[in-house]
PAVEXBA-902041 format. One record per residue (C-alpha): x, y, z; residue in one letter. Coordinates in steps of 0.05 Angstrom, whole numbers, always signed. Layout:
BEGIN
atom px->X py->Y pz->Z residu->A
...
REM end
This chain:
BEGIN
atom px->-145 py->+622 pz->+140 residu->X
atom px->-83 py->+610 pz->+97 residu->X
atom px->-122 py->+612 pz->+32 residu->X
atom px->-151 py->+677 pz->+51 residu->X
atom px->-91 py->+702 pz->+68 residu->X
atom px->-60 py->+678 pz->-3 residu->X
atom px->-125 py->+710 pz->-31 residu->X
atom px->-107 py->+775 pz->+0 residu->X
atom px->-28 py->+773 pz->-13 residu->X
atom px->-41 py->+763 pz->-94 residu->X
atom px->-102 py->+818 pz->-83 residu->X
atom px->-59 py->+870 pz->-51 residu->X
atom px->+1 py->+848 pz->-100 residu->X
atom px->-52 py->+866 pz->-163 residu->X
atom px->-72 py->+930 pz->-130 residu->X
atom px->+4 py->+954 pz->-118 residu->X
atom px->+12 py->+930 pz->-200 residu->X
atom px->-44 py->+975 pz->-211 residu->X
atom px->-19 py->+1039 pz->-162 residu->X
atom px->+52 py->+1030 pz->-195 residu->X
atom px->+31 py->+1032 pz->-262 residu->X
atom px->-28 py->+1081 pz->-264 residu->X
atom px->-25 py->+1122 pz->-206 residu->X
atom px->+47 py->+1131 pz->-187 residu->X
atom px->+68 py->+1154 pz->-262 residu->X
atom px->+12 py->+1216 pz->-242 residu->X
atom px->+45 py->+1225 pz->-175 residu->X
atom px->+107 py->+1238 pz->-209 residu->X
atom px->+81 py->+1287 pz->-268 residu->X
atom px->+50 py->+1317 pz->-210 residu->X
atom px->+115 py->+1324 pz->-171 residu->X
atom px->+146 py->+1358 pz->-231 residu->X
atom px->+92 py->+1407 pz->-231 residu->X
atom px->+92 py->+1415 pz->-157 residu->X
atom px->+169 py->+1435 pz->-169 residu->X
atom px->+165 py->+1486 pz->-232 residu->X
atom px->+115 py->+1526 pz->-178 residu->X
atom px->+163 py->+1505 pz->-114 residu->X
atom px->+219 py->+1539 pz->-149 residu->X
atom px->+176 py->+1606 pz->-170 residu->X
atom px->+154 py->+1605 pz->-88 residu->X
atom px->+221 py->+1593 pz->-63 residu->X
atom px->+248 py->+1648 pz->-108 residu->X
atom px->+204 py->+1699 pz->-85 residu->X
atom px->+186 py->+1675 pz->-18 residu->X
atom px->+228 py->+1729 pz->+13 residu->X
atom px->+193 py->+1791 pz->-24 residu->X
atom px->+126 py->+1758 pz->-14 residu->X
atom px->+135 py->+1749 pz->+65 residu->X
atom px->+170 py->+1814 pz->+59 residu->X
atom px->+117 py->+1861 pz->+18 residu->X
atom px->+50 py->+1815 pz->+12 residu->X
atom px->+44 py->+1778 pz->+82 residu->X
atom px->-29 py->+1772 pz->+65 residu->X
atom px->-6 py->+1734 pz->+9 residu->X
atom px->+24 py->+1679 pz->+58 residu->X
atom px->-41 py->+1678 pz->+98 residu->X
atom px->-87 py->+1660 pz->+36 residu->X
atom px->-31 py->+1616 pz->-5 residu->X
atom px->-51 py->+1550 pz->+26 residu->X
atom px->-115 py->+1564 pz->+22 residu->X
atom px->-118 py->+1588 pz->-46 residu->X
atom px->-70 py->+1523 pz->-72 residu->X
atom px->-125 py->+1488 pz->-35 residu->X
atom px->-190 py->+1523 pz->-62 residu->X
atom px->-167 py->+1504 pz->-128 residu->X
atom px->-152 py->+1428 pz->-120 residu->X
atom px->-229 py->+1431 pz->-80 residu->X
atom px->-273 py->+1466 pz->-129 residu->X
atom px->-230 py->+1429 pz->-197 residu->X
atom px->-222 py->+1363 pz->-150 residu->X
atom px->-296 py->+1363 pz->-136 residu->X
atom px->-310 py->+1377 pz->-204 residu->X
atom px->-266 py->+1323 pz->-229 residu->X
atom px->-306 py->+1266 pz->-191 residu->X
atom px->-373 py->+1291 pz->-210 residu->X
atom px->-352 py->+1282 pz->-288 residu->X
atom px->-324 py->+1218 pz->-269 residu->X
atom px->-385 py->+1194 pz->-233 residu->X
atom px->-427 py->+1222 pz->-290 residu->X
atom px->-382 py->+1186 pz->-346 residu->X
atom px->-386 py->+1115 pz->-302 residu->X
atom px->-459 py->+1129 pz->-301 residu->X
atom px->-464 py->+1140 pz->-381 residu->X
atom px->-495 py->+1209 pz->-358 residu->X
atom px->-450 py->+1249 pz->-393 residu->X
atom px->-406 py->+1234 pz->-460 residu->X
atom px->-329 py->+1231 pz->-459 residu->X
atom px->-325 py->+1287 pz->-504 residu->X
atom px->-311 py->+1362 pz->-489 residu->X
atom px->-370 py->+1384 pz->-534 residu->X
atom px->-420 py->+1352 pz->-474 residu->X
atom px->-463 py->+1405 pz->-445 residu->X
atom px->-439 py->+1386 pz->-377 residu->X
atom px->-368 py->+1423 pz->-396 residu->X
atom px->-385 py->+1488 pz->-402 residu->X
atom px->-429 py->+1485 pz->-357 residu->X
atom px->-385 py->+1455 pz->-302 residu->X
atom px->-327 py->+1501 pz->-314 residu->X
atom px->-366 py->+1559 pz->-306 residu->X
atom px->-393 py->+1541 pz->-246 residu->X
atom px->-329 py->+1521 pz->-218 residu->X
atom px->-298 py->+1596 pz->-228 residu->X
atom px->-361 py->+1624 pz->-191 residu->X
atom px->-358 py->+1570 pz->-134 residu->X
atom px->-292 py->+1606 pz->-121 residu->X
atom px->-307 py->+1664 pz->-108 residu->X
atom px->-341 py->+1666 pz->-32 residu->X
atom px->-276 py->+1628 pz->-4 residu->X
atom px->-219 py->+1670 pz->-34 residu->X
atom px->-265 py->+1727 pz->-4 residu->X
atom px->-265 py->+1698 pz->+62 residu->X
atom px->-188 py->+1683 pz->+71 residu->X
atom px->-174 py->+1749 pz->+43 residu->X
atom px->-210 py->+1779 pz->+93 residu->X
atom px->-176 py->+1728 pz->+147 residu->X
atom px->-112 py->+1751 pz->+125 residu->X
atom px->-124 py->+1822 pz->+124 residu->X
atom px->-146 py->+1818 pz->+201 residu->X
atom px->-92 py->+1772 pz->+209 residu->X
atom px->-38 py->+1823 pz->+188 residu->X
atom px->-69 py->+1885 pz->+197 residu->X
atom px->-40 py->+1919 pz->+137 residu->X
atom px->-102 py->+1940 pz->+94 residu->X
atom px->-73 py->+1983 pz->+39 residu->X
atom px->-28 py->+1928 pz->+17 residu->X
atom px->-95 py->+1870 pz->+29 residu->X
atom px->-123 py->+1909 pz->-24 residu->X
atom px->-71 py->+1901 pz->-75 residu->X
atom px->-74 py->+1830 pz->-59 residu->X
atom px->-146 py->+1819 pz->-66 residu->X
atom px->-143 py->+1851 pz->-140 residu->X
atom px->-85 py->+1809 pz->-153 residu->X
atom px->-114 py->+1745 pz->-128 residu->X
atom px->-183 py->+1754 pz->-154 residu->X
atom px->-150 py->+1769 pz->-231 residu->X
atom px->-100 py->+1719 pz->-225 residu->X
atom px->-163 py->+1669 pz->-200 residu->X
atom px->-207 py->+1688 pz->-267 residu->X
atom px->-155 py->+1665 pz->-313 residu->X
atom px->-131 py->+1615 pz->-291 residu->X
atom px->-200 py->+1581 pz->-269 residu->X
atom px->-212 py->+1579 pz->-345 residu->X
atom px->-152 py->+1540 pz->-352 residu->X
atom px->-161 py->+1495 pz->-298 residu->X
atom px->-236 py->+1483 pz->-316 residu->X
atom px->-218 py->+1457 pz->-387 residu->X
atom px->-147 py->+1430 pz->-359 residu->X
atom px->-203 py->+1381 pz->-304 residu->X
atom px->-248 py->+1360 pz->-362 residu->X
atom px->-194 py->+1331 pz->-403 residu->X
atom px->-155 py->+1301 pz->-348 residu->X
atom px->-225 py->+1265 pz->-339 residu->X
atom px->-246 py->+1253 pz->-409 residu->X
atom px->-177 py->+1225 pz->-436 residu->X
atom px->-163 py->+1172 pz->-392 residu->X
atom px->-233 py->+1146 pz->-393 residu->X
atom px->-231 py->+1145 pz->-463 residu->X
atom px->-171 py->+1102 pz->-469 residu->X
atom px->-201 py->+1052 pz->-420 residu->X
atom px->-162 py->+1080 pz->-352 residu->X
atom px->-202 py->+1098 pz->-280 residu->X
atom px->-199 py->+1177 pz->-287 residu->X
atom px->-210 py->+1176 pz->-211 residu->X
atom px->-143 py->+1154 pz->-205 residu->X
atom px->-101 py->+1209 pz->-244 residu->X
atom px->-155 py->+1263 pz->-249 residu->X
atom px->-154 py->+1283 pz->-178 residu->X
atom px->-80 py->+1286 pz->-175 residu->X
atom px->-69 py->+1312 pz->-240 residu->X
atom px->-120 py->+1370 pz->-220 residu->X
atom px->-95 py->+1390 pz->-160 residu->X
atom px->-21 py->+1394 pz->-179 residu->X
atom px->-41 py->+1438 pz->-247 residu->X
atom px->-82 py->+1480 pz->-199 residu->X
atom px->-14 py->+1492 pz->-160 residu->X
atom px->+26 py->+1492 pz->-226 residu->X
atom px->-12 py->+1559 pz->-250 residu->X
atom px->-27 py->+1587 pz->-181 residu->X
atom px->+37 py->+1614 pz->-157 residu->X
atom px->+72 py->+1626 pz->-217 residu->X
atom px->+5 py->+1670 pz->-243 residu->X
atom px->+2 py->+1701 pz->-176 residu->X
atom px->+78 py->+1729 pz->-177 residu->X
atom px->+65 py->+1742 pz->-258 residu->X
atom px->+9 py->+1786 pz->-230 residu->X
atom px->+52 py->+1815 pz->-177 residu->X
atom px->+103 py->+1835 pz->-232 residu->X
atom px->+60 py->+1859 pz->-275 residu->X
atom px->+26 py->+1913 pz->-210 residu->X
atom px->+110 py->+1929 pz->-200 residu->X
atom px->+135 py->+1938 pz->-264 residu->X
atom px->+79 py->+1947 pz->-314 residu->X
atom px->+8 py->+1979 pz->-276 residu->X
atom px->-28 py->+1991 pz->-342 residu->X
atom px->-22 py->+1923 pz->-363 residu->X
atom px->-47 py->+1900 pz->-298 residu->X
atom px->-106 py->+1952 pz->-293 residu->X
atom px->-123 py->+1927 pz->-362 residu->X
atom px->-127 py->+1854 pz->-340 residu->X
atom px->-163 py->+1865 pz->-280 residu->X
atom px->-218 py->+1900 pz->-322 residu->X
atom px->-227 py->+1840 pz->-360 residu->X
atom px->-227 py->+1799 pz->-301 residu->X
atom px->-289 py->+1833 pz->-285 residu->X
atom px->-324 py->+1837 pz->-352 residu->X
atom px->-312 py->+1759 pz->-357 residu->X
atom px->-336 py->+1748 pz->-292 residu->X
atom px->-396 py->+1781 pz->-315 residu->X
atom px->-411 py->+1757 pz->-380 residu->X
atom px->-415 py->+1677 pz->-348 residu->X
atom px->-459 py->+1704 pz->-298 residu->X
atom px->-501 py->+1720 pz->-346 residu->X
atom px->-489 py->+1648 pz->-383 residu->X
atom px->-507 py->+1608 pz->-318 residu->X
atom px->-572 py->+1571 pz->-323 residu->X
atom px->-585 py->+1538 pz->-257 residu->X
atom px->-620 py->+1470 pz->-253 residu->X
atom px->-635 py->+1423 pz->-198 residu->X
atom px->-578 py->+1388 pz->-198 residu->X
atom px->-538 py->+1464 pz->-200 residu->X
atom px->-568 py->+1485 pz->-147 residu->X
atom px->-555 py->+1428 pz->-100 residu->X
atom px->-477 py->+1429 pz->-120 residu->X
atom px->-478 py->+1501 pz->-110 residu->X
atom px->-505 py->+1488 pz->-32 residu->X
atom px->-461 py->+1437 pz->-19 residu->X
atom px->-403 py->+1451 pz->-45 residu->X
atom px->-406 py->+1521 pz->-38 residu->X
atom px->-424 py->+1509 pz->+38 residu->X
atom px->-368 py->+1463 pz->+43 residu->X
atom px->-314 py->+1497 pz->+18 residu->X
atom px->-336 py->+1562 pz->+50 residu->X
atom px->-335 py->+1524 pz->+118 residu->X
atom px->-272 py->+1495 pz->+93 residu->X
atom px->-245 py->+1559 pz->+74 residu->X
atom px->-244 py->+1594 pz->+144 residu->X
atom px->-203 py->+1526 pz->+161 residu->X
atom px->-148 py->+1540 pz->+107 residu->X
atom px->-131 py->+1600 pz->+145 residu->X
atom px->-109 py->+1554 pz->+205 residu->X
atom px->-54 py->+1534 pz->+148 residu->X
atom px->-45 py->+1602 pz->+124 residu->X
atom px->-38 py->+1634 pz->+191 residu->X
atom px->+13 py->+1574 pz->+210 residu->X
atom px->+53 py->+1590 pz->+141 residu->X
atom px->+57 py->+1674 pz->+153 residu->X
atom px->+77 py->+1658 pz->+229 residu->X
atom px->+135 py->+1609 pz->+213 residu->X
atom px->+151 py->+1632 pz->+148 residu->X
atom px->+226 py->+1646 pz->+180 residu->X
atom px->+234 py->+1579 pz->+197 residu->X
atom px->+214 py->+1555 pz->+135 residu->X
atom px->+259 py->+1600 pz->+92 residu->X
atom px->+314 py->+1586 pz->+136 residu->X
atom px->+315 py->+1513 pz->+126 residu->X
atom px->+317 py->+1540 pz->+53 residu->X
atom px->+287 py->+1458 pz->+10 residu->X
atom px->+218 py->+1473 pz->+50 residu->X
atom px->+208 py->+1537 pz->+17 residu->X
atom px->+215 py->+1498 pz->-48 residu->X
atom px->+183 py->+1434 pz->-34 residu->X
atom px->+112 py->+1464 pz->+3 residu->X
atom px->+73 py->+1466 pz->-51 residu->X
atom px->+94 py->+1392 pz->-74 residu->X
atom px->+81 py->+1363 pz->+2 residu->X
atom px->+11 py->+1406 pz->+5 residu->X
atom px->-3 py->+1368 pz->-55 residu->X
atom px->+17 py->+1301 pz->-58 residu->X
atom px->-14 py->+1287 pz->+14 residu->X
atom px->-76 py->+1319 pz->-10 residu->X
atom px->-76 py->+1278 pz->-81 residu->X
atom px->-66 py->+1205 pz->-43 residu->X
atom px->-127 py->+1234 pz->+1 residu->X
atom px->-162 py->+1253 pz->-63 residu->X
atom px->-152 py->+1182 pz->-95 residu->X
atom px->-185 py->+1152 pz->-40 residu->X
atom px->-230 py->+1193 pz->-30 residu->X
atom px->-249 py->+1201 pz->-112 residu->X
atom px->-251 py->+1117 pz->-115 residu->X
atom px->-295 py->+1120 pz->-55 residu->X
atom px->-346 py->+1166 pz->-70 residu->X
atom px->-365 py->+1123 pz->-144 residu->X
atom px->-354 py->+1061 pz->-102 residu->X
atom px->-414 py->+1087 pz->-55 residu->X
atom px->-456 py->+1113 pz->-117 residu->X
atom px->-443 py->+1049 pz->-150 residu->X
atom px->-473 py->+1009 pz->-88 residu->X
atom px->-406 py->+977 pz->-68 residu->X
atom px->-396 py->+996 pz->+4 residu->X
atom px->-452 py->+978 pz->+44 residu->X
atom px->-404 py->+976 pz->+113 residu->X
atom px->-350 py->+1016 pz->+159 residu->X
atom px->-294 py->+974 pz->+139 residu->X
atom px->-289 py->+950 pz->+69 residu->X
atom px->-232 py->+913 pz->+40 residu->X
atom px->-233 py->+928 pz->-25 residu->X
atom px->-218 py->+998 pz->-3 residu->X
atom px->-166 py->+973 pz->+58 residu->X
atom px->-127 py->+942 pz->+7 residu->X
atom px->-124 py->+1006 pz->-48 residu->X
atom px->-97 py->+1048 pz->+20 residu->X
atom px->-43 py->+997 pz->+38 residu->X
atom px->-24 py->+995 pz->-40 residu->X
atom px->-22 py->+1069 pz->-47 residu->X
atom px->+13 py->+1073 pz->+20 residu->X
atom px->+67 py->+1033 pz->-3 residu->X
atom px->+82 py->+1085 pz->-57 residu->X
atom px->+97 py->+1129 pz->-17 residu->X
atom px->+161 py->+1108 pz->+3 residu->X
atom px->+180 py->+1122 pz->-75 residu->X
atom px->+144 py->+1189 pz->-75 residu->X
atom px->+182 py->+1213 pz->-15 residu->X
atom px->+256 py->+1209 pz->-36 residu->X
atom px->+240 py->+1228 pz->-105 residu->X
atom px->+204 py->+1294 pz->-80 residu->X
atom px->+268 py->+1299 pz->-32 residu->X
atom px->+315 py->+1294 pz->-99 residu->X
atom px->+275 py->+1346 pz->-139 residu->X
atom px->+275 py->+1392 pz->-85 residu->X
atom px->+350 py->+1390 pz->-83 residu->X
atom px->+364 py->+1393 pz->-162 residu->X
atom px->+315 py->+1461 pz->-157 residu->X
atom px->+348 py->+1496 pz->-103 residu->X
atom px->+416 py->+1485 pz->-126 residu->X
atom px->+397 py->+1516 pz->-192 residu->X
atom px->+347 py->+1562 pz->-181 residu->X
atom px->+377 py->+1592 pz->-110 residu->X
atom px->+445 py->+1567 pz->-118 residu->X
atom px->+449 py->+1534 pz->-45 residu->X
atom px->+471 py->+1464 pz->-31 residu->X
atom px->+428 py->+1409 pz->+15 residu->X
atom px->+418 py->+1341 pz->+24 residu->X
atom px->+371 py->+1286 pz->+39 residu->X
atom px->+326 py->+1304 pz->+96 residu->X
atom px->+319 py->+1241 pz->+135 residu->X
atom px->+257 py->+1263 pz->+189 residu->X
atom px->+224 py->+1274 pz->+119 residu->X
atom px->+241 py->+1211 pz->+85 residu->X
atom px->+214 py->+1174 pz->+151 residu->X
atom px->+153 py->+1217 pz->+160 residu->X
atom px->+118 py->+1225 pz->+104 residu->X
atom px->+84 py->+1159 pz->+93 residu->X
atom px->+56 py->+1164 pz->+154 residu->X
atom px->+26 py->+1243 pz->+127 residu->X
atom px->+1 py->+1202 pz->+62 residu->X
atom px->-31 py->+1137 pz->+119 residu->X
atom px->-69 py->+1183 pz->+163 residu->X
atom px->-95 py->+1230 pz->+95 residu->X
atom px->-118 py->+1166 pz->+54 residu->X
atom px->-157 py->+1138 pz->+119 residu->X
atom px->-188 py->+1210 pz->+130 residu->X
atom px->-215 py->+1210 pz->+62 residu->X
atom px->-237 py->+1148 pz->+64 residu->X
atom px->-282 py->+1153 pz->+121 residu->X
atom px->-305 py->+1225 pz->+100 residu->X
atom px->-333 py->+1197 pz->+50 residu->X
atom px->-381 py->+1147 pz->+75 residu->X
atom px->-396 py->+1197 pz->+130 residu->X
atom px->-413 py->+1248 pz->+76 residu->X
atom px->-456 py->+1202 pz->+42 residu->X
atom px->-490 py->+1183 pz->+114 residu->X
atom px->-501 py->+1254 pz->+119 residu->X
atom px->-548 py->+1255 pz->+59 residu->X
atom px->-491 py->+1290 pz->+22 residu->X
atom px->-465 py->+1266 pz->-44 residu->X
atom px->-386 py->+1247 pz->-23 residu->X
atom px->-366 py->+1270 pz->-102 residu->X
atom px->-383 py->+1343 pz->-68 residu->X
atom px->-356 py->+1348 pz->-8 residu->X
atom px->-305 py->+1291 pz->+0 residu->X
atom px->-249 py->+1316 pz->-43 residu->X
atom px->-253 py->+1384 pz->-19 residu->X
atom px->-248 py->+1371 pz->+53 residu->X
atom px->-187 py->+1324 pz->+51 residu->X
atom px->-143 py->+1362 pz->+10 residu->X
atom px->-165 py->+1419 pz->+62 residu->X
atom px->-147 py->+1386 pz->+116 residu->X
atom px->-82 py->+1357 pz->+80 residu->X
atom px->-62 py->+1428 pz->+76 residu->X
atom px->-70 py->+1436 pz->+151 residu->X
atom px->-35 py->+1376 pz->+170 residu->X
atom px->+21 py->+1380 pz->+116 residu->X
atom px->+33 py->+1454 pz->+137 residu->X
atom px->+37 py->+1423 pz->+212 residu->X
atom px->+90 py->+1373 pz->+181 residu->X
atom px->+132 py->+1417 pz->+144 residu->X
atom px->+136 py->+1464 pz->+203 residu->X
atom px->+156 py->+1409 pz->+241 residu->X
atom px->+203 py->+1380 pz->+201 residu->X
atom px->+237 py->+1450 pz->+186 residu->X
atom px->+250 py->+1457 pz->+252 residu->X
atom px->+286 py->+1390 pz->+266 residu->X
atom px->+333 py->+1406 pz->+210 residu->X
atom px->+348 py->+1488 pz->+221 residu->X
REM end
């Protein structure tokens, strides 16, 4: 018993080596970028809530859709490139193809919480402004985040590192670096400059258009279109639970004036520890390493990761203060419920991913599909639960 338990000390001691020095340096560049959008959202949060409540329904959704249809996208090319199925090079055949796929797999689900949120709030005149600015806004930047997914994937692999261990979080955070700040660029550009905006919107559709007619759909297409588009449309009708919970309690959250700013960095970070998991699991399954419920190997990467979050957590507290002091010019503090909390958000999301994934797989469903998109869903739901709660111990 006491070697075994010396066995797993200097075990879980190399994993927390490993989650320090690969992982957690990730976490942190995705912080950063979780703050440059926090402080766009915090700055407008009051004319969004004010003019575009719609906006607020499909927000956490949309930051969600983004880190599911990229996240998914980044384990499939990391499966592919740990099977030698595809080469770590963005000239592969499996790019284009991917990316394109990707922009099309989004649009069913930002139809669906659009049309949520419009039933939601009732206001149909200003829905449809939204839905033009979304869907433009949603082109674009899918091309970036396509080709932003295949070289968070291809880079690291190349230079020897597990891309399931910074893609994920990498992809979700630059899907909620570009999301906001393009959605209130496009809600600018309707204000201040319509002819620019028509203009872009027309292109938005012509692109759309031209991939369609690019797509050549395979086998293996087709099944990733099912599932993932079957997942994430299911999923999709669940991210209004956090949108409708945002729009309702938006007051509280403004009023406790850091949650406003630091949303979209707790939406994400809980989501990226589940995607971690969940992105190791899946290639652990398709490489024939988990053959029961409970496997160490993976108990061990969830206590290491675990323990980072009590780094994560005052360091996201810390940016959130530097950005509203400058930004909005208010003064806070350290939010203790928040510094004690929050590992426990990261615990529960890192176990839920974990098991998703060998229930996907048990399922007949390939976990690279569906695993990543359902826990960062479902770390948007509980997050938005969190932050609400938090808010509201501290206004």
């Amino acid at each position: 018993m006491t070697d075994l338990r010396i066995i797993l000390w200097r075990e879980l001691r190399e994993r927390l080596g490993e989650a320090l020095t690969g992982a957690l340096p990730a976490l942190v560049v995705c912080l950063l970028l979780d703050f440059f959008a926090g402080a766009f959202l915090g700055r407008f949060f009051e004319k969004i809530m004010v003019s575009y409540p719609v906006m607020l329904v499909i927000l956490p959704g949309l930051m969600g859709l983004r880190g599911n249809i990229y996240g998914a996208m980044a384990s499939r090319l990391t499966t592919m490139l740990h099977l030698g199925e595809m080469e770590p090079s963005l000239k592969d055949r499996n790019v284009t193809k991917n990316v394109i796929l990707s922009i099309f797999l989004s649009l069913v689900p930002v139809t669906v919480l659009w049309l949520v949120g419009v039933l939601k709030v009732g206001d149909l005149r200003s829905g449809f402004v939204v839905f033009l600015i979304v869907f433009t806004s949603m082109v674009f930047v899918g091309l970036i985040m396509g080709y932003a997914t295949v070289l968070a994937t291809v880079l690291p692999f190349k230079r020897g590192i597990d891309p399931d261990t910074i893609a994920a979080p990498l992809v979700t955070s630059a899907g909620d670096l570009v999301t906001i700040p393009f959605l209130v660029l496009f809600i600018v550009l309707y204000e201040e400059f319509n002819g620019v905006f028509d203009g872009l919107t027309v292109l938005a559709f012509l692109l759309t258009l031209i991939m369609s007619l690019k797509v050549k759909m395979g086998r293996e297409e087709k099944r990733t279109v099912r599932e993932i588009l079957g997942v994430v449309g299911a999923l999709a009708l669940l991210s209004s639970v956090s949108g409708g919970l945002l729009e309702s309690y938006s007051d509280v959250i403004y009023a406790s004036v850091i949650f406003s700013v630091m949303y979209p960095a707790i939406l994400d970070t809980a989501g990226n520890y589940g995607s971690i998991i969940g992105a190791k699991t899946s290639t652990k399954i398709h490489l024939g390493e988990i053959n029961e419920l409970l496997n160490v190997d993976s108990l061990l990467d969830i206590l290491s990761y675990f323990l980072t979050a009590f780094i994560v957590a005052p360091l996201m507290n810390l940016f959130a203060i530097g950005v509203v002091r400058v930004s909005l010019g208010k003064d806070v503090g350290m939010v203790v419920p928040f510094l004690l909390l929050y590992p426990l958000l990261v615990l529960v999301n890192m176990f839920v991913a974990y098991f998703l994934a060998i229930a996907f797989d048990r399922l007949g469903l390939d976990p690279d599909n569906a695993t990543v998109p359902t826990i960062t869903t479902l770390a948007d739901i509980f997050s938005t639960l969190f932050t609400v709660g938090v808010a509201h111990l501290i206004v």
